[in-house]
C-alpha positions in Angstrom: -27.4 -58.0 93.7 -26.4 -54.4 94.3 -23.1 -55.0 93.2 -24.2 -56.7 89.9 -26.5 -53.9 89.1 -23.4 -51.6 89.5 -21.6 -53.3 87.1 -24.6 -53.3 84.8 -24.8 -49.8 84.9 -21.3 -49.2 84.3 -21.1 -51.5 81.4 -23.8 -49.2 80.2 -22.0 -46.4 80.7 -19.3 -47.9 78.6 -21.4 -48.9 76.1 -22.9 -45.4 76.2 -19.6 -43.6 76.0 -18.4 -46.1 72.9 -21.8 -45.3 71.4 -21.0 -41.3 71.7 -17.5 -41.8 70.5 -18.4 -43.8 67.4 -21.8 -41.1 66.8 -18.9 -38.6 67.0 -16.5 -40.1 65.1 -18.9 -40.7 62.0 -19.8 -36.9 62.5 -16.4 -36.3 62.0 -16.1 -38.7 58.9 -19.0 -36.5 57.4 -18.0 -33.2 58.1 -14.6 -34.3 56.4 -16.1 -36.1 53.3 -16.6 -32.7 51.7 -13.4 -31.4 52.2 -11.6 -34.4 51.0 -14.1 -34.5 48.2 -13.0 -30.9 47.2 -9.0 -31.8 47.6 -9.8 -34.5 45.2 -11.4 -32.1 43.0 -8.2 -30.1 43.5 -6.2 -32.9 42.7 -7.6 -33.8 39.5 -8.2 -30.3 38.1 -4.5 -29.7 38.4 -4.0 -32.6 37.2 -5.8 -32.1 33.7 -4.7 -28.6 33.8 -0.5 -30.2 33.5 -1.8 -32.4 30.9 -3.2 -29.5 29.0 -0.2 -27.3 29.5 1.9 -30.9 28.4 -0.3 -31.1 25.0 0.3 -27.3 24.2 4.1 -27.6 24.6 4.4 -31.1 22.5 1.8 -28.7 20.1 4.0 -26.1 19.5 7.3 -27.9 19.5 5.7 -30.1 16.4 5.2 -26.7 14.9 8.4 -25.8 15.5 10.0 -28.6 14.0 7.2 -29.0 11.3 9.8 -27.5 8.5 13.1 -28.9 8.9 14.4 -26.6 6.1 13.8 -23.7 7.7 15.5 -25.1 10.9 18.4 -26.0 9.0 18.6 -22.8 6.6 17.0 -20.0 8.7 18.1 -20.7 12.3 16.8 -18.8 14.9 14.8 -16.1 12.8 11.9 -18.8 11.5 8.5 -17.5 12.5 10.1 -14.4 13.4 10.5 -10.6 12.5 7.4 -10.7 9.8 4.7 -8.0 9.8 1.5 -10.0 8.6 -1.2 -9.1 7.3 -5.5 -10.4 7.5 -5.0 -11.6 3.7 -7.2 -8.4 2.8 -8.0 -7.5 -0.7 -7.9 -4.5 -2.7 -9.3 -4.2 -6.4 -8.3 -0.9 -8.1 -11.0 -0.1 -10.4 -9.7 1.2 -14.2 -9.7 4.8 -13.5 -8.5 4.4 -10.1 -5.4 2.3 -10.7 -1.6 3.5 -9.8 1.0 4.9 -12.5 3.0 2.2 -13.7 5.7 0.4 -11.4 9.5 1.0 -12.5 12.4 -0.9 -11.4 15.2 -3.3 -11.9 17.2 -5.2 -9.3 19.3 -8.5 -9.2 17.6 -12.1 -9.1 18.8 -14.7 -6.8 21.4 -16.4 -9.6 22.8 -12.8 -10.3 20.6 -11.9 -13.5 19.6 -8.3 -13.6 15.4 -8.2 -14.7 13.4 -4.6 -14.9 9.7 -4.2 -15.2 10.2 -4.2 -19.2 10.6 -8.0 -18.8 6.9 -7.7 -17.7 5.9 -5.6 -20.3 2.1 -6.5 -21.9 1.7 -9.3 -19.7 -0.4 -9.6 -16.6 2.0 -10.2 -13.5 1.8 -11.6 -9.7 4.8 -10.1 -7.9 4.7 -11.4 -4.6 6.9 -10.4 -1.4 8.5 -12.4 0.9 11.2 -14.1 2.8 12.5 -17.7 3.6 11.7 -17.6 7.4 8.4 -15.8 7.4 5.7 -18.3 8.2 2.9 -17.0 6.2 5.1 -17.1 2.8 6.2 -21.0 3.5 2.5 -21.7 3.9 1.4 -20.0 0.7 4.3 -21.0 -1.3 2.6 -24.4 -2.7 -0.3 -22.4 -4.2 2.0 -19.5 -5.5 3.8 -22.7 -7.3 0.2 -24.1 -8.4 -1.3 -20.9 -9.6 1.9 -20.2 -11.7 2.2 -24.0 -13.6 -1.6 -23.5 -14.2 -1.6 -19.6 -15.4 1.9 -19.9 -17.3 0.7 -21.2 -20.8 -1.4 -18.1 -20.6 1.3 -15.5 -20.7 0.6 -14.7 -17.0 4.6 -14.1 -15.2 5.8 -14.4 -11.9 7.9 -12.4 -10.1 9.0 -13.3 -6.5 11.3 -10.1 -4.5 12.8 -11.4 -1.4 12.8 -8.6 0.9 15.7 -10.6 3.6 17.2 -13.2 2.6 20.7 -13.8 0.1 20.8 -16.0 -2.7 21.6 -18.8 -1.2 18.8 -18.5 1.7 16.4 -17.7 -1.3 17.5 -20.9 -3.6 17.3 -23.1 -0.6 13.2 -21.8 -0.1 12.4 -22.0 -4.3 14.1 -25.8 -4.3 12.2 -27.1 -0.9 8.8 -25.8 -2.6 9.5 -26.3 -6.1 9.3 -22.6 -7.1 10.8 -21.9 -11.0 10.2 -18.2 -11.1 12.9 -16.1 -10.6 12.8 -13.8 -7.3 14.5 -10.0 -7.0 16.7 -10.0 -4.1 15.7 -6.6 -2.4 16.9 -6.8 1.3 16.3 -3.7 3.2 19.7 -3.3 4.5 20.4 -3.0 0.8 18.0 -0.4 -0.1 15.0 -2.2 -0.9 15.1 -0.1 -4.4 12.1 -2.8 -5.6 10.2 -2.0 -2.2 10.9 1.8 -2.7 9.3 1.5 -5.9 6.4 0.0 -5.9 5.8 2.5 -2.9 6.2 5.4 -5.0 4.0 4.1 -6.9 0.8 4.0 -4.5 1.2 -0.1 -3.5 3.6 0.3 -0.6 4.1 -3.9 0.3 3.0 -3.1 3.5 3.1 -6.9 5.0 5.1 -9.7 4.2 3.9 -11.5 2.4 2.0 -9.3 0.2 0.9 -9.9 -3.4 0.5 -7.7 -6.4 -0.9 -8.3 -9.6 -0.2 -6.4 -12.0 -2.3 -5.8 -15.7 -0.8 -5.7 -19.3 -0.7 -2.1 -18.9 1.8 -2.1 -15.7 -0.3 -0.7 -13.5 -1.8 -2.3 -10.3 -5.0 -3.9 -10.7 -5.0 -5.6 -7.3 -3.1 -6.4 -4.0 -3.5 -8.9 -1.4 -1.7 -7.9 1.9 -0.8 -10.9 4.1 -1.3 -15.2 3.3 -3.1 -15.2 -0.2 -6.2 -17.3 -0.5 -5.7 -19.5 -3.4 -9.1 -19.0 -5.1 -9.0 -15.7 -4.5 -6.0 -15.1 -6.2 -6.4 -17.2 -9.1 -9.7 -14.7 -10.0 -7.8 -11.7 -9.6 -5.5 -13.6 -12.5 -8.6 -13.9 -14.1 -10.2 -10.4 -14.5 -6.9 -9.2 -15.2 -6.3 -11.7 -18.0 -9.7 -10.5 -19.3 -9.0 -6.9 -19.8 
């Protein structure tokens, strides 16, 4: 009998000792839940954090390739080199306005045009380039805002402050621009810039716009991406003078 009740207790002992080991074994499992719950945690956060990054760069490479003219026409330079400005806008009241703007310069087919060609009209001269972002997204309402104010006398005068004639013919054909624009790179003087400087309305931004009243002075300037109500009212109060 002795015998037997020795190997009943060391079965128990067993049984105790695989009890202990599986107790501490599912401690174990416990204590490490957390940690693998927070690796997981890791995981996925890095995860979602490479798909973001993924998204931005597909984001800005469709923005990049959004205008293929300017990819094909304006090369490394698109959305590059431009001061812009907030869109801000200044009225000049009557007694406050600038002297009259003078100058002449060369359009983009070779015709020479002065400010007499504006004489006793009202006049949006706006300033831009072909690879400057803000003036490719404003050019459709420069193009709306001149069909609808043309049969009222109203004239528009683009000055390209970059690009050459060919650059600048590529941009008015794209977006269906018929004004003519003054070609008035800085590395050629900028005389058109110069001038409307001298006269108190330095185009400080590109693109900036500048309308101009029957009178030739400056009745108001928008400095940066015109709004396209906004603009059409300056029109407006100046046609009613």
């Amino acid at each position: 009998m002795t015998p037997g009740i020795r190997h009943h207790d060391s079965r128990s002992a067993q049984s105790r000792s695989a009890q202990n080991l599986s107790t501490t074994h599912a401690a174990q499992q416990r204590a490490d839940r957390p940690q693998a719950r927070r690796a997981a945690g890791r995981g996925i956060r890095r995860l979602v954090a490479a798909a973001l990054a993924a998204g931005v760069a597909l984001s800005l490479a469709a923005c990049s390739n959004a205008d293929p003219l300017a990819e094909q026409q304006y090369g490394d330079s698109a959305d590059k080199g431009y001061i812009s400005g907030t869109g801000a806008v200044k009225e000049f009241a009557a007694d406050q306005r600038p002297a009259p703007v003078t100058f002449s310069g060369t359009t983009e087919d070779g015709r020479q045009i002065t400010q007499d060609e504006l004489s006793g009209k009202v006049s949006v001269v706006n300033f831009w380039y072909a690879a400057c972002p803000p003036c490719r997204a404003e050019a459709g309402d420069l193009k709306t805002l001149h069909s609808e104010f043309e049969s009222q006398g109203v004239e528009f005068l683009g000055v390209n402050v970059r690009d050459g004639g060919e650059t600048a013919q590529a941009f008015e054909r794209n977006y269906g621009i018929d004004y003519p624009s003054v070609l008035d790179a800085e590395a050629a003087g900028g005389t058109v810039q110069a001038a409307f400087a001298a006269a108190g309305v330095p185009p400080k931004a590109v693109p900036t716009t500048v309308v101009i009243g029957r009178d030739g002075r400056v009745t108001a300037t928008i400095l940066g991406q015109l709004d396209a109500g906004t603009l059409r009212a300056l029109i407006k109060t100046a046609v009613a003078e």
